[in-house]
RODO-2510 file (C-alpha; in nm, 4 decimals, decimal comma):
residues 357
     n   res          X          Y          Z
     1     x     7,8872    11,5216     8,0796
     2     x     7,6296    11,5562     8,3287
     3     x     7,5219    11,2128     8,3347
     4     x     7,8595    11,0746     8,4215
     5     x     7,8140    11,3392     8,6857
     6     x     7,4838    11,1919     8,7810
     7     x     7,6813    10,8292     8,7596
     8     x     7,9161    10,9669     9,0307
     9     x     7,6524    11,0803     9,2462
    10     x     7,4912    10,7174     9,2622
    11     x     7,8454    10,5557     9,3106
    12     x     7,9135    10,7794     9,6285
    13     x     7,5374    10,6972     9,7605
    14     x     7,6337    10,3195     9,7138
    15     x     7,9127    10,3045     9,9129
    16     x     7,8433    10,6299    10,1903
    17     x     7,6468    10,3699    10,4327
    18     x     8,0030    10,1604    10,4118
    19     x     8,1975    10,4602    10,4381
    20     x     8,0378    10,6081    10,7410
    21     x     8,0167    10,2528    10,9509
    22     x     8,3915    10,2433    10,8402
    23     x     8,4821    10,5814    11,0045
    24     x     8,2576    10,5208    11,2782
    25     x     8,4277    10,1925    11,4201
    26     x     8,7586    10,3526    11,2986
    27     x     8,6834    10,6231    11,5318
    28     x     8,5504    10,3987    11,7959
    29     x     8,8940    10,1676    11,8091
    30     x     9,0937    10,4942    11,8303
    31     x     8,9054    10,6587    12,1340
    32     x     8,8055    10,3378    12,3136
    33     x     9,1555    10,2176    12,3205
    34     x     9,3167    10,5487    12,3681
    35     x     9,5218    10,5021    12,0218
    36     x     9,5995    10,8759    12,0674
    37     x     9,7924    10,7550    12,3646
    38     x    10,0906    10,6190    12,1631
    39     x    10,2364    10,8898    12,0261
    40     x    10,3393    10,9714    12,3865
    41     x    10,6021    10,7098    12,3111
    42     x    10,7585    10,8817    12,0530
    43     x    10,8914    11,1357    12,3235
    44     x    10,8652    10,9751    12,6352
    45     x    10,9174    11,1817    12,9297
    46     x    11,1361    11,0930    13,2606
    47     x    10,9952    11,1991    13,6466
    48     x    11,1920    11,5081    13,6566
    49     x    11,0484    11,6508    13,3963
    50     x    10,7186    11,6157    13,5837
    51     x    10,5509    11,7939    13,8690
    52     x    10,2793    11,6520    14,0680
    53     x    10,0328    11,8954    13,8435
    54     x    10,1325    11,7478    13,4939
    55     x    10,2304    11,3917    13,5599
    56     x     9,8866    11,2559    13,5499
    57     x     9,8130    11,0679    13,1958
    58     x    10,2334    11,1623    13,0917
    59     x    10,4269    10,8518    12,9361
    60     x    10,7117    10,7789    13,1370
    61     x    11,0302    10,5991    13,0696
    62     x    11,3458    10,5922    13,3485
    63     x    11,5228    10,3761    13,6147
    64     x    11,3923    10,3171    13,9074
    65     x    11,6882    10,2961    14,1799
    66     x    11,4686    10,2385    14,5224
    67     x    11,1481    10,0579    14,6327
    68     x    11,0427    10,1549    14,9775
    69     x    10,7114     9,8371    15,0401
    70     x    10,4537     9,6877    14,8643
    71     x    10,1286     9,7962    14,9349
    72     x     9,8898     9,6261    14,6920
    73     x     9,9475     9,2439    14,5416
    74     x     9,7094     9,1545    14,2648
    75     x     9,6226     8,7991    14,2979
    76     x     9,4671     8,5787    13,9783
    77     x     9,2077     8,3192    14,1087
    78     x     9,0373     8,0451    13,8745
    79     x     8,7378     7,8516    13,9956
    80     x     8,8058     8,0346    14,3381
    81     x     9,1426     7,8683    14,3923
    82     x     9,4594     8,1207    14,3550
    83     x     9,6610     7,9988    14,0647
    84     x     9,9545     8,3177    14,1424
    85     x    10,0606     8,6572    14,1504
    86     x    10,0354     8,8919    13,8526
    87     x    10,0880     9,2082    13,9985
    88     x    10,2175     9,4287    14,2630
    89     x    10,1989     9,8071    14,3701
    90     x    10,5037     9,9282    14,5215
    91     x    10,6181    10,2782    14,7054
    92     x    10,8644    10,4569    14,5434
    93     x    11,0436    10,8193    14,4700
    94     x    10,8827    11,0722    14,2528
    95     x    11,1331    11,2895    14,3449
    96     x    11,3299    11,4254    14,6418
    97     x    11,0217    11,5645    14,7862
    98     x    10,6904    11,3527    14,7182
    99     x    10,6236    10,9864    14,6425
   100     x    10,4098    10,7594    14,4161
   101     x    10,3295    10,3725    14,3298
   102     x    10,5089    10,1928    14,1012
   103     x    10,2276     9,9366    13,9196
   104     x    10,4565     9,6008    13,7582
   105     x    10,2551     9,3895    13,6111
   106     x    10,3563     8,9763    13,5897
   107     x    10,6112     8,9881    13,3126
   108     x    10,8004     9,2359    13,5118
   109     x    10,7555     9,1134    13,8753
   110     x    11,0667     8,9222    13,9260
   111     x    11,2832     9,2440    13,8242
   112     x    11,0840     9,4563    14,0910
   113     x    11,1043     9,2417    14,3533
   114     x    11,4703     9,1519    14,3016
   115     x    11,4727     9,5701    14,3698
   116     x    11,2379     9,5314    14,6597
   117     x    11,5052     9,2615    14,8144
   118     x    11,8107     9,4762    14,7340
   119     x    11,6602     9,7829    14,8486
   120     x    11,5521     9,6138    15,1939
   121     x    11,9501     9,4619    15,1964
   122     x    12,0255     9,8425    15,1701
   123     x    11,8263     9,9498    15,4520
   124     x    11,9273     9,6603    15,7096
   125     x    12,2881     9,7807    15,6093
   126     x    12,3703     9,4453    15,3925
   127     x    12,4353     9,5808    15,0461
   128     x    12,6110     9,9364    14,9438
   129     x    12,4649    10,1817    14,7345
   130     x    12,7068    10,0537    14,4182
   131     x    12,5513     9,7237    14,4764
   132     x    12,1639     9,7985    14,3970
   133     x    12,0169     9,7257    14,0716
   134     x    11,8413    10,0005    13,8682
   135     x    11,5092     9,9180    13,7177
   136     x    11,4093    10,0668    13,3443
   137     x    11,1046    10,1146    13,3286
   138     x    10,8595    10,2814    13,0722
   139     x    10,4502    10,3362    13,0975
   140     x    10,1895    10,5545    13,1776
   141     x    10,1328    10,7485    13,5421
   142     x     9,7599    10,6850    13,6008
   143     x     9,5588    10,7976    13,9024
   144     x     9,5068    10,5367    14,1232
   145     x     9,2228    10,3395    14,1922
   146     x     8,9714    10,4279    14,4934
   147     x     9,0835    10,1028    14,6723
   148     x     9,4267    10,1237    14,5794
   149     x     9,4177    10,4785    14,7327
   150     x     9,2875    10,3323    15,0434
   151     x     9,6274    10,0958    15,0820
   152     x     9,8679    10,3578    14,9621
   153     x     9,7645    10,6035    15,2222
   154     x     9,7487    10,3966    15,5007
   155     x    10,1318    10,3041    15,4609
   156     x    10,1295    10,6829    15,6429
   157     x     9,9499    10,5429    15,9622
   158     x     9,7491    10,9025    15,9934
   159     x    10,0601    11,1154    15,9363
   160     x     9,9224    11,4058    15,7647
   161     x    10,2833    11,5089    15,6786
   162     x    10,3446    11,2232    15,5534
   163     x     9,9987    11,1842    15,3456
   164     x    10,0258    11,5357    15,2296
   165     x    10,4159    11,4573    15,0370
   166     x    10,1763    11,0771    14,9123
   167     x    10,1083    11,1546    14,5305
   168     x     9,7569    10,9200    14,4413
   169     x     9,9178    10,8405    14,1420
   170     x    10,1100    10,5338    13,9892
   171     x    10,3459    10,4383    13,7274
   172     x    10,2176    10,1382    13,5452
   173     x    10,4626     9,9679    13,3724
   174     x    10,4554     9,8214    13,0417
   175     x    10,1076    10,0271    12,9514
   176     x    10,0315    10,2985    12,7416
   177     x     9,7170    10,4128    12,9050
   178     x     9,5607    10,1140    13,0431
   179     x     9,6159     9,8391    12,7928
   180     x     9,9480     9,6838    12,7006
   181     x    10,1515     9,8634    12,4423
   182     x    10,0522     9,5773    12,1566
   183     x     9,7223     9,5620    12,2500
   184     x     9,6879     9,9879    12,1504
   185     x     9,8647     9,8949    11,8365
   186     x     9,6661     9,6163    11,6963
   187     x     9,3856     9,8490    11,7605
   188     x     9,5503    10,1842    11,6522
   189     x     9,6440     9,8998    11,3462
   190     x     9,2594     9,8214    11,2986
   191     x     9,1318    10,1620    11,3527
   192     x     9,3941    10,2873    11,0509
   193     x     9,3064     9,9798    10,8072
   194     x     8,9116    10,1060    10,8981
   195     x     8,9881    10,4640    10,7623
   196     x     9,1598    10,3397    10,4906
   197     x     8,9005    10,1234    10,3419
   198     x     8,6803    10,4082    10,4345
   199     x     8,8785    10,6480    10,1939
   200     x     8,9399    10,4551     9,9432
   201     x     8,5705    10,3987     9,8461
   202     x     8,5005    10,7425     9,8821
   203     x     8,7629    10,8966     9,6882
   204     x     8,6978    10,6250     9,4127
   205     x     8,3678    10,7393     9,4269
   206     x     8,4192    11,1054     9,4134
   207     x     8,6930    11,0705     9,1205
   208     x     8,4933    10,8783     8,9252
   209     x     8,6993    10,5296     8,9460
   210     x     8,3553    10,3355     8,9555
   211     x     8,2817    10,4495     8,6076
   212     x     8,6263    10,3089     8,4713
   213     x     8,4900    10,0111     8,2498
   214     x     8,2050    10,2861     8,1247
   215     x     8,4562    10,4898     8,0142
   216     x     8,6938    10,1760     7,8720
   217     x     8,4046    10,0748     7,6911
   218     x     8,3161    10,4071     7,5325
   219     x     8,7003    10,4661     7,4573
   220     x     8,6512    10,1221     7,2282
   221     x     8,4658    10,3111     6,9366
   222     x     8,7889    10,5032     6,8922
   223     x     8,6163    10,8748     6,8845
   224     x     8,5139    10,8890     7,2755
   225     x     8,3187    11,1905     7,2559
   226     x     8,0764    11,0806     6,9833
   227     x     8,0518    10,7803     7,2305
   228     x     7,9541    10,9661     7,5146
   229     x     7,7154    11,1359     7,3507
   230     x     7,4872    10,8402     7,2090
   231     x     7,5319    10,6588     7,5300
   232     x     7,4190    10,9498     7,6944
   233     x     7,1163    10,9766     7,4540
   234     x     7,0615    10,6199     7,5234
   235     x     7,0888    10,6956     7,9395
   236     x     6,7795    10,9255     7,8877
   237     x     6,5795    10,7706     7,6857
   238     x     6,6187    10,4201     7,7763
   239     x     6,3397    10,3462     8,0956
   240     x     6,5090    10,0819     8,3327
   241     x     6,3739     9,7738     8,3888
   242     x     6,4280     9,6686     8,7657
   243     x     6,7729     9,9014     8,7655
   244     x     6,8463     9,7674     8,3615
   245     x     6,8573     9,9909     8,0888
   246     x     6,9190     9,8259     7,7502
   247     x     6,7872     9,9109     7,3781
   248     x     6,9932     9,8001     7,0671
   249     x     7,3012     9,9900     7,1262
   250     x     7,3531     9,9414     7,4693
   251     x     7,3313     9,8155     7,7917
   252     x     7,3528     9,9472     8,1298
   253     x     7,3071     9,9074     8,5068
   254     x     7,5226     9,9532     8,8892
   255     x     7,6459     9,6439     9,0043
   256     x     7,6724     9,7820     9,3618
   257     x     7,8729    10,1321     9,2936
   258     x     8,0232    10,0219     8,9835
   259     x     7,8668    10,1520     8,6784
   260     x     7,8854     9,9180     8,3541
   261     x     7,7556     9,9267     8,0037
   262     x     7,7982     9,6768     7,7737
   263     x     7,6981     9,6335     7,4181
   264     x     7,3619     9,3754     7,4071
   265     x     7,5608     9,1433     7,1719
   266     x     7,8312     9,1327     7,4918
   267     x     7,5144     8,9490     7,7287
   268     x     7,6053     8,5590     7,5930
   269     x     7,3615     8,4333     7,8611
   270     x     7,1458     8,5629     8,1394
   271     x     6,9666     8,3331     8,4232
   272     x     6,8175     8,3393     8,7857
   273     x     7,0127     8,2564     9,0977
   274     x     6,8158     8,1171     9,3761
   275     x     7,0349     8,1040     9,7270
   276     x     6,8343     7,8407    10,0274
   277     x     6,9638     8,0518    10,3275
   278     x     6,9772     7,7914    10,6619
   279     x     7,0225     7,8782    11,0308
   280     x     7,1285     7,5976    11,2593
   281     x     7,0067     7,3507    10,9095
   282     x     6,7114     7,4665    10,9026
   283     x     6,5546     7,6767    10,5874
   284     x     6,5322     8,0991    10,6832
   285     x     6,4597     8,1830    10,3493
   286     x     6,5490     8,2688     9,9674
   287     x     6,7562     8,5196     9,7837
   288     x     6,7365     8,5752     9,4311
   289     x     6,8943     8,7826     9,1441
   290     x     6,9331     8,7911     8,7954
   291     x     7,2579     8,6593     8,6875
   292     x     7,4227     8,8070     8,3423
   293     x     7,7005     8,6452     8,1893
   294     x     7,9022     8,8159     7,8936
   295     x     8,1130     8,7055     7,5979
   296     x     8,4590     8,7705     7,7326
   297     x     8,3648     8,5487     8,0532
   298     x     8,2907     8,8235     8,2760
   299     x     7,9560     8,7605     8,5298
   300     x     7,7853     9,0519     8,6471
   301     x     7,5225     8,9647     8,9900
   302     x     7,1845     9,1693     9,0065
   303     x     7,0548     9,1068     9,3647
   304     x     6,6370     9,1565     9,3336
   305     x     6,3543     9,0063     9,4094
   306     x     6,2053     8,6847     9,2501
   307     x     5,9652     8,8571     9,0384
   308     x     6,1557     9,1089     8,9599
   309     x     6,4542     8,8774     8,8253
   310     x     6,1678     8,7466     8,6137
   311     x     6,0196     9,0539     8,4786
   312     x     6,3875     9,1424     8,3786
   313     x     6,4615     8,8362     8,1720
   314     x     6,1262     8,8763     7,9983
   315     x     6,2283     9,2414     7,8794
   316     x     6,5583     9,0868     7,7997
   317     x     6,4130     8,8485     7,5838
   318     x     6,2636     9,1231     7,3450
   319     x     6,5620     9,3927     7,3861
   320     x     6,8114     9,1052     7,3606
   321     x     6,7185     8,8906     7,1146
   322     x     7,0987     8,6884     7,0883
   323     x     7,0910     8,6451     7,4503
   324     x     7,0290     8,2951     7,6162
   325     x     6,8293     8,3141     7,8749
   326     x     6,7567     8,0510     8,1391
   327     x     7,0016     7,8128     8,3065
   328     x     7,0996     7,4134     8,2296
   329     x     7,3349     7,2292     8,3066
   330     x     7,4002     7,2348     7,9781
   331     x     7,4056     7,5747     7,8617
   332     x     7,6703     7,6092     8,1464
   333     x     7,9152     7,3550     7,9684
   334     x     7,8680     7,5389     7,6486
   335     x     7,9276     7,8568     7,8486
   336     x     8,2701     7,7175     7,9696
   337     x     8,3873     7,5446     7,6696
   338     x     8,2113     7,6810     7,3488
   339     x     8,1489     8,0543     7,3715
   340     x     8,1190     8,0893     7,0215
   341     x     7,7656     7,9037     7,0446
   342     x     7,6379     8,2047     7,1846
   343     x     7,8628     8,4195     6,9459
   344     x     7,6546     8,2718     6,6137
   345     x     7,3243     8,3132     6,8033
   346     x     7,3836     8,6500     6,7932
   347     x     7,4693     8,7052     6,4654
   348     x     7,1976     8,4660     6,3814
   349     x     6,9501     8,7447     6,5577
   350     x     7,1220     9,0409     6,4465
   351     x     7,3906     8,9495     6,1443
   352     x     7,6651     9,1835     6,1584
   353     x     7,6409     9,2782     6,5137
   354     x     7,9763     9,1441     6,6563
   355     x     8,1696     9,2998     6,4226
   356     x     8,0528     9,6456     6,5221
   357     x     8,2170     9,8990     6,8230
***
């Protein structure tokens, strides 16, 4: 049924807009915070299965045993008085050959620098090698910052050798990347619930799952295809009025992607809605839209303009002779405790009519 086809079509061009911006900031969470990044801790590596030419960017996890000096201390300040410590940058082993920083962060400074005691106890000739403590530690190895560079290398004093065996790189511990491990998987978290509610849309729109009370209404009849047929008839031939196509055996129009159609003696009661919009209490303007309300208490919101709300209830008022149009207080109780007020004005308009399929 090419209309249904056609129905499709303007479901999928409803929601694409949402779908895109949904992809988009998907996308956007996933590269910004390196999302990617955490399924290097599915397989983490350790340092010897690194060379100086891969280890940039690798996720890490494995004991640290020694800590030569600390060469960098990252101090917190607030309103320019120092409130404590929350990092450090220490020398350590890469391997038996070259070295590299070790970045601990403040929830694991007090392990690091009960290794940076111990390991000066070691040197001085206090504490045996059984004695030291090992340090686990997982993260990423990140090249290190331009200043940072500057304080590494000059723990070499000018020693070229020295410099030349000096990787530029640290550990940091407790990151994947450069954020904290939770803080890529609340993201990784958003940017998946962002693709997700950018599929589902679309595949509801491309399967046709917007058209699902069209197609539980037609099935109502009892012979679907005869159905389909007149309300395809009526589809063509009916002209819309401001996105509403209606004529004695139906009635039809997208409430956002959602296609519905109705039978007219369905529409109980149709009114405007008038929204006051306010910034900071003061009046920014009006929405509007017509408001449709049918017999089995369902309410449908067309969002339009003023005068086009209007024009719609006065070609209501002809196609839809049963319907109650306007709102009261009134009218609203009756809605909400005596539907079958605006059953009998129905079949006062058109006798027979709620009986029929």
């Amino acid at each position: 049924m090419d209309w249904l086809n056609q129905l499709k079509r303007e479901s999928l061009r409803k929601v694409i807009l949402r779908v895109v911006l949904l992809l988009a900031l998907g996308t956007a969470f996933f590269v910004l915070f390196g999302c990617h990044k955490l399924l290097g801790t599915l397989s983490p590596k350790t340092l010897a299965e690194l060379t100086p030419e891969t280890m940039e960017g690798a996720y890490v996890e494995d004991d640290i045993y020694f800590l030569y000096t600390p060469y960098v201390e990252v101090e917190q300040y607030r309103d320019n008085v120092r409130t404590g410590t929350v990092g450090m940058q220490y020398l350590t082993d890469f391997d038996e050959i070259y070295y590299m920083g070790l970045y601990v962060h403040k929830d694991s400074l007090q392990e690091a620098e009960a290794l940076m005691d111990a390991s000066e106890d070691f040197m001085e000739g206090n504490l045996a090698a059984e004695q030291m403590p090992v340090m686990h530690v997982k993260g990423t190895v990140r090249l290190m910052e331009e200043d940072d560079q500057r304080y590494y290398f000059d723990l070499a004093e000018g020693d070229a050798e020295l410099e030349a065996v000096m990787l530029p790189y640290y550990l940091d511990v407790g990151r994947v990347g450069k954020q904290t491990f939770v803080t890529v998987a609340v993201f990784a978290a958003v940017a998946l619930i962002c693709v997700v509610l950018a599929i589902f849309p679309l595949v509801k729109a491309l399967t046709g799952g917007y058209q699902k009370q069209l197609r539980r209404k037609l099935s109502e009849s009892g012979d679907m295809e005869a159905a389909a047929e007149r309300a395809e008839r009526f589809y063509e031939a009916a002209e819309p009025v401001c996105g509403v196509r209606m004529n004695g055996e139906y009635v039809f129009f997208q409430e956002g992607p959602n296609s519905i159609l109705l039978r007219p003696w369905e529409v109980a009661w149709a009114y405007q809605s008038t929204t006051q919009h306010r910034t900071n209490g003061i009046p920014s303007g009006k929405t509007y839209a017509a408001v449709l309300r049918t017999m089995d208490g369902k309410q449908y919101t067309l969002g339009m303009s003023e005068s086009q709300v209007q024009t719609l209830l006065g070609a209501m008022e002809t196609a839809l002779p049963g319907t109650v149009l306007g709102y009261s207080d009134e009218l609203a109780g009756l809605y909400r405790n005596n539907r079958a007020f605006f059953s009998q004005r129905w079949e006062e308009k058109a006798p027979g009519c709620t009986a029929r399929k």
